[in-house]
N, C-alpha and C positions, 0 to 999 in steps of 0.2 A: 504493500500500500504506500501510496505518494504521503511522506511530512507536510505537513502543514504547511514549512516554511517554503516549499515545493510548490504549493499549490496555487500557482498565478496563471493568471490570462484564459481563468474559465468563466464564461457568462453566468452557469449557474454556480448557485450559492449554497452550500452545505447546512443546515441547521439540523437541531439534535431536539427540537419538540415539533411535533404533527402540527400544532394551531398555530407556529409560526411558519410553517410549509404553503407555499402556492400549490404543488404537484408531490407524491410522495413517490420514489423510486422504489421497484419490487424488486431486489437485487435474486433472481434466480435466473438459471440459465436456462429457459424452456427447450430450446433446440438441440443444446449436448443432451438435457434428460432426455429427448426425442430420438436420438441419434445413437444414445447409449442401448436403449431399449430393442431400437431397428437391428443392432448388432448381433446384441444377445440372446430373443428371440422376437424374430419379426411376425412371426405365426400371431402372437394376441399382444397385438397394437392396438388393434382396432377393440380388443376387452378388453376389462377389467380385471378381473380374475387372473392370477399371476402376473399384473401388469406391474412391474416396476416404474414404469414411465405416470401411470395412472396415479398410484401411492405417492409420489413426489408431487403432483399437481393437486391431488385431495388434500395433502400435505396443508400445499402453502395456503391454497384457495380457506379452506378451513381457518388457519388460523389468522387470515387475515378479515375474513368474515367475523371473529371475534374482539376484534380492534375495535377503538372510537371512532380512530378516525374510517373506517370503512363504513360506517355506520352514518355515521356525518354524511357521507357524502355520495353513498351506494355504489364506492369504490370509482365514481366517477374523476378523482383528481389523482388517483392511480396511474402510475407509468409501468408499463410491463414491453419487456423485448420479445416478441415474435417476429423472427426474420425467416421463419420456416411455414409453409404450410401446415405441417403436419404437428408442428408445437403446442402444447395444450389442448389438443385434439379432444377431451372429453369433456373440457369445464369452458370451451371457448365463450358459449352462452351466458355462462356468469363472470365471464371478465371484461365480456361485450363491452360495457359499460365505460370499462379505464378505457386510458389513452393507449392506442397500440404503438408500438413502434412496428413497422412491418415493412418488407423491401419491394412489395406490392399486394395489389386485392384479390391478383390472382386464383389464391386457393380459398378467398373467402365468399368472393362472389356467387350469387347464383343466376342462370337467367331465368326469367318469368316465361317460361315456354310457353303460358296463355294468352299471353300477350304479344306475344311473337307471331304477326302473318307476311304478305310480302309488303303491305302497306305501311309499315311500321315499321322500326329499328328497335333491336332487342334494349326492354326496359330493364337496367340492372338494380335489384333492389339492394338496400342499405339496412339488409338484418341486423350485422355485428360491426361494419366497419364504415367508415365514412370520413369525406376530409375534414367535415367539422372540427371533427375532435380528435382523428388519429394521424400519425406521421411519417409518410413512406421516408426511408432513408435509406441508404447506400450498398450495397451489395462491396464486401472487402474485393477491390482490385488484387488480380494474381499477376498482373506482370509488372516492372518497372517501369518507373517515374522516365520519359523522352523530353528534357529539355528542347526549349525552341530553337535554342544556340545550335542542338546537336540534329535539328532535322537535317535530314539529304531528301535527295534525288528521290521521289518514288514511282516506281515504272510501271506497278499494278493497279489497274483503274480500283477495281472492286474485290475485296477478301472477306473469306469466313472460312471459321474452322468450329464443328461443333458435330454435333447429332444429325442423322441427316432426317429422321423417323423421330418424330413424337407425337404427343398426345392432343387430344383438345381442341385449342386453337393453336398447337405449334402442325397442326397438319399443312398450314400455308407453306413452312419452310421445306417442306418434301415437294413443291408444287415448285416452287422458287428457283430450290437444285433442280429440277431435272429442265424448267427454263432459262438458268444461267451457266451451268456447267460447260458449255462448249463456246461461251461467247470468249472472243477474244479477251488478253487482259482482265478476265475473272479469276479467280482460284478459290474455286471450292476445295473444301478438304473436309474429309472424315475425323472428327476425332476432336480430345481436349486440352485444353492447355494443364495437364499436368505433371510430373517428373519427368515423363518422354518427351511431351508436345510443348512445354513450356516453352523451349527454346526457338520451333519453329513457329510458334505465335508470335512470339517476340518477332522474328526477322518478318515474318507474314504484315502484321499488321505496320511493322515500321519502314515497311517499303512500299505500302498501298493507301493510293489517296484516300479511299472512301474504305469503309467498315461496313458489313450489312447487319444489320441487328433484326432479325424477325422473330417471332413468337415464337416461344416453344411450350412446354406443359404449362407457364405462367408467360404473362406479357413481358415478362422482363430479366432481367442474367447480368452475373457480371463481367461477362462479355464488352456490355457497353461501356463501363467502366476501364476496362484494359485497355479499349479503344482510344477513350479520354487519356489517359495517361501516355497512350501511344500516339498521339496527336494525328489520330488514323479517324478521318470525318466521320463519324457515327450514319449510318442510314439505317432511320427505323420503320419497321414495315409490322407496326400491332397497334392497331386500333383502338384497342381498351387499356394502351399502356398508361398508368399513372408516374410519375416521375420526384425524385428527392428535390425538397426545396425549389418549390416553382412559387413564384412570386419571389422569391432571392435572386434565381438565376434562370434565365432565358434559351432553353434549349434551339431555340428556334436562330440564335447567332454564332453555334458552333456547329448544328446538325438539320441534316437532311431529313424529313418527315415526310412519310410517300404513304398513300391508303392502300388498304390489301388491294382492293379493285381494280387499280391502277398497274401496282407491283406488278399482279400475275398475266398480266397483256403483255405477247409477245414481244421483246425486242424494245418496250417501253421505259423500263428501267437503267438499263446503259444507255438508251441515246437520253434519258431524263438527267445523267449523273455527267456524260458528256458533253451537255451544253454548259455546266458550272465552268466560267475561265479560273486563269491562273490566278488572278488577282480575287477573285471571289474565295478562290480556295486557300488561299494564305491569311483573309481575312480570318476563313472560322477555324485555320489554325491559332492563330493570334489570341481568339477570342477561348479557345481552348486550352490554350495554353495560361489564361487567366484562372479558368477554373479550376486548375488542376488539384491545386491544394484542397479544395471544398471538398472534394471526392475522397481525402487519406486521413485514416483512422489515426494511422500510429505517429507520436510526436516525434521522432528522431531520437530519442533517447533511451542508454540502455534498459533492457526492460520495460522500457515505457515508463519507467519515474523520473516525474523532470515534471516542470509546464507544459500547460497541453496548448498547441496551436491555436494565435486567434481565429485564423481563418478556415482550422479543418473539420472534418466532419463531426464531430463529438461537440463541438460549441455552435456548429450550423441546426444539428438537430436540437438543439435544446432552445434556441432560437425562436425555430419551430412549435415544439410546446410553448414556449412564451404566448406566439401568437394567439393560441387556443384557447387559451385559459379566460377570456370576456364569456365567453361562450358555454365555456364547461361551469365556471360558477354561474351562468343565468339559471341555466341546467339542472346545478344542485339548488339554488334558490326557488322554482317553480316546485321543484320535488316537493319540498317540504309545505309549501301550502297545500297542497291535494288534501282533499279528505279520506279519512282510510276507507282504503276498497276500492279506489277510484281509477282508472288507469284511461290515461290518454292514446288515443293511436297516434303511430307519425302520420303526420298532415303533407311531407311533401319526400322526395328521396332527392335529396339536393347533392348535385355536384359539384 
């Protein structure tokens, strides 16, 4: 743990009583419990019974349900990290309520298939997660930091290296491969960036202008991220993607945004990435290279004890919750008038 006298240049502010808290932090780690579980027996994930993963989550949920301040506030000024789909898989409905941390809605969305005909656009409802009150944040970058100083030459219009098959809505990127794979200056590749592939990511995306980002089992990867770091122009092709800290930063002056519609029409995508000049594309290097910091976890310091970054992802999300909290106390202030028994329905699913 970072000293005290260590502890500069972070927005949020540590205290040691709940009534003087804006936001309470849940310090558990949902996704190793999740990940540990998947390891040891992945057979009863989805149960209770012999579920280690389960017992950790009844664990916390329990004993935080017998706090004041959860009581106070029906756990609404709650911060909890879910960066996993699959994280608190049992108790997701009574944690609804906190602030999520999550790297997208991916696994939490559902679509209203009743409402779905060809006349309409699928309505996505807002059972557990919402921007209101919850916070997408960063997926940890796997390759290294590309200063702007150290860009070169790069000869390959378009790269990705990933799953060619997935689920969901990453069914678009199986559509994508078998319409880019032969175009000139693309390089599709099988496969991920890790202890084998790390290396050829690296040279992949640092010698190619554009990056393709398309869907795969969630809207989002940190794929894009590696991108950002690799000053390798993000092209994202997912429709329902949500994004870290929008209204902070402007994806739209480093990155390529193209509808699935558009994507999957022959031969439309390269000559769409082809008409970007040189000078357009150095811009949203430029502007990439601004961002970079926003996007990295770790401060430079051994172990991570030291000050933590003003500008990096740890003081941008907390930023973030900042913003939410008008919102989240109107919230816990309506609660508390209701008469008991009373329950309001949501009135809108706001994006």
């Amino acid at each position: 743990m970072t000293p005290g006298k260590l502890k500069v240049g972070s927005f949020a502010k540590r205290v040691f009583s709940a009534e003087e808290a804006d936001v309470i932090f849940v310090p558990f780690f949902a996704t190793l419990s999740a990940e540990m579980q998947l390891i040891v027996n992945k057979g009863v994930f989805r149960k209770k019974a012999g579920n280690e993963d389960y017992e950790r989550q009844r664990m916390v949920v329990d004993f935080l349900k017998q706090t004041e301040a959860w009581k106070r506030s029906g756990g609404r000024d709650h911060v909890f990290v879910i960066t996993d789909p699959v994280a608190m898989w049992h108790v997701k409905a009574e944690v609804a309520p906190a602030i999520l941390l999550v790297v997208d809605f991916g696994g939490w969305y559902k679509l209203d298939s009743k409402a779905f005909n060809e006349s309409s656009s699928d309505m996505i409802h807002h059972t557990q997660v919402s921007l209101l009150k919850d916070v997408i944040v960063p997926y940890t970058h796997l390759l290294p930091c590309l200063p702007l100083s150290e860009n070169q030459k790069r000869e390959t219009l378009l790269y990705f290296k990933g799953a060619k098959h997935r689920h969901r809505g990453g069914l678009v990127r199986e559509k994508l491969w078998d319409l880019l794979i032969n175009e000139p200056r693309v390089v599709m590749e099988e496969g991920f960036p890790n202890a084998t592939g790390k290396e050829q990511s690296i040279k992949g995306m640092r010698t190619s202008e554009f990056c393709l980002h398309p869907a795969g089992d969630t809207p989002t990867s940190c794929r894009l991220f590696d991108a950002i770091q690799s000053l390798c122009i993000p092209v994202i092709v997912s429709d329902n993607i949500e994004l870290p800290f929008e209204g902070m930063v402007d994806y739209s002056e480093f990155s390529v945004f193209v509808a699935v519609s558009d994507a999957l029409q022959p031969s439309w995508l390269v000559n769409h990435l082809r008409s970007y000049s040189s000078k357009q594309k150095d811009r949203f290097r430029h502007n990439m290279a601004l961002v970079q910091p926003i996007f990295e976890y770790e401060n430079g310091q051994p172990g991570g004890i030291g000050p933590i970054s003003p500008n990096g992802a740890i003081n941008y999300i907390w930023r973030k919750v900042h913003q939410k909290l008008p919102m989240i106390k109107e919230a816990i202030i309506r609660e508390k008038r209701k008469p008991p028994g009373v329950s309001v329905p949501l009135r809108c699913h706001c994006t």
